[in-house]
VMD Tcl script that draws the C-alpha trace (Angstrom):
set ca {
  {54.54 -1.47 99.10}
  {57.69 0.61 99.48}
  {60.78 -1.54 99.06}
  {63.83 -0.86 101.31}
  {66.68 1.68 99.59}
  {70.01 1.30 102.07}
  {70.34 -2.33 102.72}
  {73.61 -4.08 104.23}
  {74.36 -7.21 104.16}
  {76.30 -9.21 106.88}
  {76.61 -12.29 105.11}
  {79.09 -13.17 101.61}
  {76.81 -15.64 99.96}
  {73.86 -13.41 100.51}
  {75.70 -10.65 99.56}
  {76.39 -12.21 95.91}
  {72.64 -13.02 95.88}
  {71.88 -9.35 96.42}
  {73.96 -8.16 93.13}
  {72.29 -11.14 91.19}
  {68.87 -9.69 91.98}
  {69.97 -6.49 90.68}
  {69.81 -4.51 93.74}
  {73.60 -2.06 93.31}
  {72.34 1.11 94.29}
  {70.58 0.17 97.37}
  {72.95 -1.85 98.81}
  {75.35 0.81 100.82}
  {77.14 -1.69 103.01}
  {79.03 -5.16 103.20}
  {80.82 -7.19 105.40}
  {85.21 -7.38 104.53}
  {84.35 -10.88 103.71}
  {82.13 -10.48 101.18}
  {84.68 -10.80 98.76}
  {81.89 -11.45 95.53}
  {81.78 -9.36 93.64}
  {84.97 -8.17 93.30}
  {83.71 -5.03 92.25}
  {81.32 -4.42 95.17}
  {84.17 -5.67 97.69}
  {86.16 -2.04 96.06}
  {83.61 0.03 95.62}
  {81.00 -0.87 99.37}
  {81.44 0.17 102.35}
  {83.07 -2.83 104.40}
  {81.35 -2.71 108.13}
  {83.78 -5.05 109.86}
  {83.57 -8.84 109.90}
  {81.02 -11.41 110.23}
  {80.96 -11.54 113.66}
  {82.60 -8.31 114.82}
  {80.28 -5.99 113.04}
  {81.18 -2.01 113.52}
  {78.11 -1.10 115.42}
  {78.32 3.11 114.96}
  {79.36 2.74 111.41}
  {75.89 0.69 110.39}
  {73.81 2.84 111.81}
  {75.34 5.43 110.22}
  {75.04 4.10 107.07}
  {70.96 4.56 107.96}
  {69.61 1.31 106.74}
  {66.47 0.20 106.05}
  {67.05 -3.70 105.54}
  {69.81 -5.47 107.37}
  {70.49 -9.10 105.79}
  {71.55 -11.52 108.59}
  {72.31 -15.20 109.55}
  {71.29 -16.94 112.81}
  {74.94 -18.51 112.21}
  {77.40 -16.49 110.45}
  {76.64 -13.52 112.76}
  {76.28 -13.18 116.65}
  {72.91 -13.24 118.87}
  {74.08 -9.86 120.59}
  {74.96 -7.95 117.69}
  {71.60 -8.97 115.41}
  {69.45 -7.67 118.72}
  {71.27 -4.32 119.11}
  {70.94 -3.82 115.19}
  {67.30 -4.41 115.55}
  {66.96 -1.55 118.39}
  {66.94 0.75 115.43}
  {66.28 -1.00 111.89}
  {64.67 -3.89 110.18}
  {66.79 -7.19 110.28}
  {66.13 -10.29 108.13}
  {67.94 -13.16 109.92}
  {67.93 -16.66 107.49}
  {68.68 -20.06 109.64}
  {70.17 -22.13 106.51}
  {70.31 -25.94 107.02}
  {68.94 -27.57 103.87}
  {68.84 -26.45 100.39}
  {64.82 -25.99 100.75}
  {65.86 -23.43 103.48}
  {68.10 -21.73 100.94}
  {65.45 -21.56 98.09}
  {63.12 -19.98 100.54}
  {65.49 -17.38 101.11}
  {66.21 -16.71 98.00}
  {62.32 -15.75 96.84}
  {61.77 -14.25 100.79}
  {64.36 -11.37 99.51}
  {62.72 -11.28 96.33}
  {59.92 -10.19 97.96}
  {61.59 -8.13 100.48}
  {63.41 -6.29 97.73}
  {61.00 -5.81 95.05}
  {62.42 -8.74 93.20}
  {60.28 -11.48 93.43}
  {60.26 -12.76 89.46}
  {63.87 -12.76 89.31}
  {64.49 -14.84 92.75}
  {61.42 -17.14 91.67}
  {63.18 -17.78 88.60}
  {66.60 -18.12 90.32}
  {65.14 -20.53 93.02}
  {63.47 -22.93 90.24}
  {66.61 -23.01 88.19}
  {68.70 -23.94 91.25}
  {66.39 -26.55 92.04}
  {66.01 -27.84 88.48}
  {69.76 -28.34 88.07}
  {70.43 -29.57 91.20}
  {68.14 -32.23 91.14}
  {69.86 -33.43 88.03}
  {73.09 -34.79 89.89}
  {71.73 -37.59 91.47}
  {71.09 -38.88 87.61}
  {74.37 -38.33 86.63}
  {75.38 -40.21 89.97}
  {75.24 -43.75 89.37}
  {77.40 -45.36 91.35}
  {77.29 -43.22 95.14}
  {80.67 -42.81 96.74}
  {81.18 -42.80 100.52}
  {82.25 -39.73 101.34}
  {84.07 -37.30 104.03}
  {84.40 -33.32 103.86}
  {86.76 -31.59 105.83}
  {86.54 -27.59 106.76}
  {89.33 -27.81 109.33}
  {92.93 -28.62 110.21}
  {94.57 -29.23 113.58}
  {92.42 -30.62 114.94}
  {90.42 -31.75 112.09}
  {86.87 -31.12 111.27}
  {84.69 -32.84 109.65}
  {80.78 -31.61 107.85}
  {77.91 -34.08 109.71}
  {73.98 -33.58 109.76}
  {71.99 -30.93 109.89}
  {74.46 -28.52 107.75}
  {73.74 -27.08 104.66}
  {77.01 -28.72 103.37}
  {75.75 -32.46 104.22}
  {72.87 -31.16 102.45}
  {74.56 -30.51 99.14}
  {76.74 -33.79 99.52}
  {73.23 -35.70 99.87}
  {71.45 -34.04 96.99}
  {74.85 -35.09 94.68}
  {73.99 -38.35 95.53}
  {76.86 -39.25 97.85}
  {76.75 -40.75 101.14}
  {78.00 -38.94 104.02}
  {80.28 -40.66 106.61}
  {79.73 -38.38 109.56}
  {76.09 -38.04 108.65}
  {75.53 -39.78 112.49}
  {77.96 -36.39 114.02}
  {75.96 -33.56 114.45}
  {77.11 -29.49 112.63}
  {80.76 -29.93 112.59}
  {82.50 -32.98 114.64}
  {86.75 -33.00 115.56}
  {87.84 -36.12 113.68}
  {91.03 -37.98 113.48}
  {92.87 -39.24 110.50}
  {92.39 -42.79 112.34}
  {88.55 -41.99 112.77}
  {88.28 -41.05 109.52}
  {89.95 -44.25 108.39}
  {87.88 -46.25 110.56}
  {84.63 -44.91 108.53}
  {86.09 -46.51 105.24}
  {85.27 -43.12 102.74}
  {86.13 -43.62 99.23}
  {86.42 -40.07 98.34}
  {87.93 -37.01 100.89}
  {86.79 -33.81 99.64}
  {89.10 -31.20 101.27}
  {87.72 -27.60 101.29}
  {89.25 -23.98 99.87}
  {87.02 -22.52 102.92}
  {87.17 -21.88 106.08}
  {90.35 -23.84 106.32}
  {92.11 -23.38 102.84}
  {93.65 -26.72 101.99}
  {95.90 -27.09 99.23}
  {98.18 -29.34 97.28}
  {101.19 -30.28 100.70}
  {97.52 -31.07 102.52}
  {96.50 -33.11 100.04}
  {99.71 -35.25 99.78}
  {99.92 -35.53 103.63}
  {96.55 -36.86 104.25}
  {97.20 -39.44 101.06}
  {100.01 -41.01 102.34}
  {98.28 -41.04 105.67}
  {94.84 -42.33 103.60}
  {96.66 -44.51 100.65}
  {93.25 -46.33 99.37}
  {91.62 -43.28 99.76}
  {90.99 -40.94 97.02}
  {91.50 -37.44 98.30}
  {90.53 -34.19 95.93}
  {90.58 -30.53 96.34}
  {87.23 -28.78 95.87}
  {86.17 -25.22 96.14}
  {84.23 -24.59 98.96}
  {82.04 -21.98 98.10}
  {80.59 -24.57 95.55}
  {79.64 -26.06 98.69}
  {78.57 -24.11 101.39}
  {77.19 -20.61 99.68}
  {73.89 -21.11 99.96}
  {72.59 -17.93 97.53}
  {73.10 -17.36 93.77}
  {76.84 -19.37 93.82}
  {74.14 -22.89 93.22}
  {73.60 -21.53 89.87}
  {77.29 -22.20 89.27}
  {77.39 -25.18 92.43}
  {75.63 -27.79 89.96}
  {77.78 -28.21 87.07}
  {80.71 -27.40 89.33}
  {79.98 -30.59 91.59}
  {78.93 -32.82 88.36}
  {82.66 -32.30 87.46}
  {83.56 -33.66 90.52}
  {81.58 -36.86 90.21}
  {83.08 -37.50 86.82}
  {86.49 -36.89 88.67}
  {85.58 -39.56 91.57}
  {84.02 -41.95 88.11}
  {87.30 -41.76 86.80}
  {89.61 -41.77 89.50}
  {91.46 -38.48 88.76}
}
mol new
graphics top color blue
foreach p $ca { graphics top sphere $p radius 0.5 }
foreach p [lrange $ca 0 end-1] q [lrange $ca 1 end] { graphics top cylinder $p $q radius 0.2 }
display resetview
């Protein structure tokens, strides 16, 4: 089997999951989001953004493997990249669906024992957290401000909060609902996790929302931790077991 030698990928997290499997040479383009690693977001070409890709300049670039996402990147663009090269689209929901991506470009890429191994020690360590977390907090995560916006069901996100061992408050809103501060005190969370990404939320958030949400306890987390569903788990499980000794503790 010949194994693709000019791949781009359109999508961060899979991006960083690319350099993890090893594959630097072959990988001749990136999108200007795909910030990890730092050294590949100097050194790549960067083909536009996520969802305004530059067309001409891909298929210039001659690839043999485009790596895609059925949300991250547009419906039009994915079909008019496929007119002239082979496109791997992943549709990301659940961590399952994020293991099986992992070892399907293993085996795309002639790296199948490496994402095997990847995939099993994601799982492994994630599966640990709900041990660790013994007493479940209620909990709401935010990715947006004005208006606000809340993670619900069937995201990859929710996903990760339920594998933690927390219970989501907007599990019953589907992808990404518009809250309220009122309708987010209505669902009585214990914790609010407030994102780095796509909306970065920082310390004058954080006050706002606690004086808004005083019995509340309200903390800062890093959303790629979160919502990068490729190699970044390796790093997401002890990074999240950190928070739950922060919402044990009350810091």
């Amino acid at each position: 089997m010949q194994f693709p030698e000019r791949i781009i990928s359109l999508v961060p997290s899979q991006t960083e999951l690319l350099y993890d499997l090893g594959l630097d040479r072959e990988v001749v383009g990136i999108t200007k989001f795909c910030v990890h690693p730092e050294i590949w977001f100097r050194s790549k070409t960067r083909i536009g953004g996520t969802k305004t890709l530059h067309l001409d300049q891909i298929k210039a670039l001659q690839p043999d493997l485009i790596i895609a996402n059925k949300e991250e990147n547009t419906r039009e663009q994915i079909e008019a990249l496929q007119t002239f090269t082979t496109v791997y689209v992943s549709d990301i929901l659940n961590i399952p669906d994020a293991l099986h991506m992992i070892r399907s470009i293993g085996t795309l890429t002639g790296k199948t024992k490496v994402a095997d191994k990847m995939a099993e020690s994601i799982s492994t360590r994630l599966n640990l957290l709900k041990k660790l977390n013994s007493a479940p907090k209620r909990v709401a995560y935010l990715i947006w401000k004005d208006p606000f916006m809340a993670a619900g069901k069937d995201t990859f996100i929710h996903d990760m909060l339920k594998t933690a061992g927390w219970n989501n408050v907007f599990e019953d809103q589907a992808r990404y609902p518009e809250t309220t501060i009122e309708d987010i005190r209505q669902r009585y969370p214990e914790v609010v996790l407030l994102s780095s990404e796509p909306y970065p939320f920082g310390e004058k958030h954080l006050k706002e929302l606690q004086a808004a949400l005083p019995e509340t306890q309200l903390l800062l987390v890093d959303g790629e931790m979160f919502s990068w569903y490729g190699s970044r788990m390796l790093k997401a499980a002890d990074y999240i077991a950190q928070i739950i000794s922060k919402m044990n503790t009350g810091d």
